[in-house]
Residue, then its C-alpha position, 0 to 999 in steps of 0.5 A: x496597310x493603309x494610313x489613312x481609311x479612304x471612305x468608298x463614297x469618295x472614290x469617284x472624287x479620288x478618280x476625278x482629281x487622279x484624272x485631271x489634266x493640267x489645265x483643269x488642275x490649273x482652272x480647279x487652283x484658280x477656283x480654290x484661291x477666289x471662289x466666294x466663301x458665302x456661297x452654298x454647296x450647292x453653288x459651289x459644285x454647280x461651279x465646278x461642273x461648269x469650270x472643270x466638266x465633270x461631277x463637280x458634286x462628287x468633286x466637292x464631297x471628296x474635297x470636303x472630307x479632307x477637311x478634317x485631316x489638313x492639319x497633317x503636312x499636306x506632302x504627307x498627307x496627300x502620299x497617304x491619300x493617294x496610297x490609301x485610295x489605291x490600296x481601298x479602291x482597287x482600281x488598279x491605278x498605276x504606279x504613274x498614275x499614283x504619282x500624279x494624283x499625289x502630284x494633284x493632291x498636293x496642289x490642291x491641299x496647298x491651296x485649301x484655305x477657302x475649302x477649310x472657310x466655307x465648311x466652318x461657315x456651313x458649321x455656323x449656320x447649320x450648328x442650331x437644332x432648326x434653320x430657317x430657309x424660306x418663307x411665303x405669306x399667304x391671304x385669304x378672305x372667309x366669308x361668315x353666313x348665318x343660316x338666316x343670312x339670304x346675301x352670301x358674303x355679307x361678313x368675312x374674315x381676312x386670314x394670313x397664313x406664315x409658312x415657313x420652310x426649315x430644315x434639321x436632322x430631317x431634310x425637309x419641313x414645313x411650318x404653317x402658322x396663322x398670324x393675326x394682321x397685329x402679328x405681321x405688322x409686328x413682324x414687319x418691324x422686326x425684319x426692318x430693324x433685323x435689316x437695319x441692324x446688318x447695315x449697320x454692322x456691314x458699314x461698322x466692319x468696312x475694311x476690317x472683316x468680310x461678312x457674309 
């Protein structure tokens, strides 16, 4: 019996690390010690498509679940991956090829540090009920006509609308506000004091902590 239960939507992962060759393993460790740990998932797995050629989402997925487990002696862990995998999976795997994805697992959780990063930095960023994504602002003019009025367009009223894109349990949201001119320049302030405020904590932490 299994150790460790080795969810079915990894299995594609579990086979793309067991077929792997030595330069791909080679390029995949070079890419774990250096790659930026501010990037998103997204990017992260559109890297590994390019570097390694393969499904570099499906890659990512199965690298991520082993987050949770690394706390575990990684020669260990990656014998009880392996075994689990071929156990739940019933690919078939050969005794060989079970040896060389514990070979490629290994490798991989010896070098897990920048993995570990970025799925806290996900945690931190995604930890508030609602986060922010993106935003426009859109502006209009109304033009105002009694019914005595003859000349159209005599009067007008400029509008702006603040849509804001989130995101939350549900995947995706949007947010229109109508905003008043007093409110955009109010909220022009405080993006320049929000911008002002992270040079200043980039230039405070120079040398002492990368922020993201």
């Amino acid at each position: 019996m299994a150790e460790i239960m080795v969810p079915e939507q990894v299995f594609p992962g579990f086979k793309i690390i067991t077929d792997l060759n030595d330069i791909q393993l080679t390029n995949l460790i070079k890419f774990l010690k250096t790659f930026d740990i501010g990037k998103y998932y997204g990017d992260i797995a559109n890297e590994l498509s390019e570097i390694l050629k393969i499904d570099g989402d499906e890659l990512l997925r199965t690298l991520l679940s082993f987050t949770e487990l690394i706390e575990t002696d990684v020669a260990i862990l990656s014998k009880n991956l392996a075994e689990s995998y071929k156990e739940l999976s019933k690919v078939g795997i050969s005794s060989e090829k079970t040896n060389k994805l514990i070979i490629n697992l290994l490798e991989i959780l010896s070098n897990f540090e920048r993995i570990q990063l970025v799925d806290k930095v996900r945690q931190y960023r995604v930890e508030n009920s609602n986060n922010f994504r993106e935003f426009k602002l859109i502006s209009d003019i109304r033009f105002i006509q009694s019914d005595e009025q003859s000349e159209k367009g005599k009067y007008g009223i400029i509008l702006h609308k603040f849509c804001i894109e989130y995101q939350n349990s549900i995947p995706h949201n949007e947010l229109h506000l109508h905003i008043s001119l007093e409110n955009l320049i109010e909220l022009k302030a405080e993006i320049e004091k929000a911008i002002k405020r992270d040079k200043m904590l980039r230039e405070s932490t120079l040398g002492e902590i990368k922020l993201i």
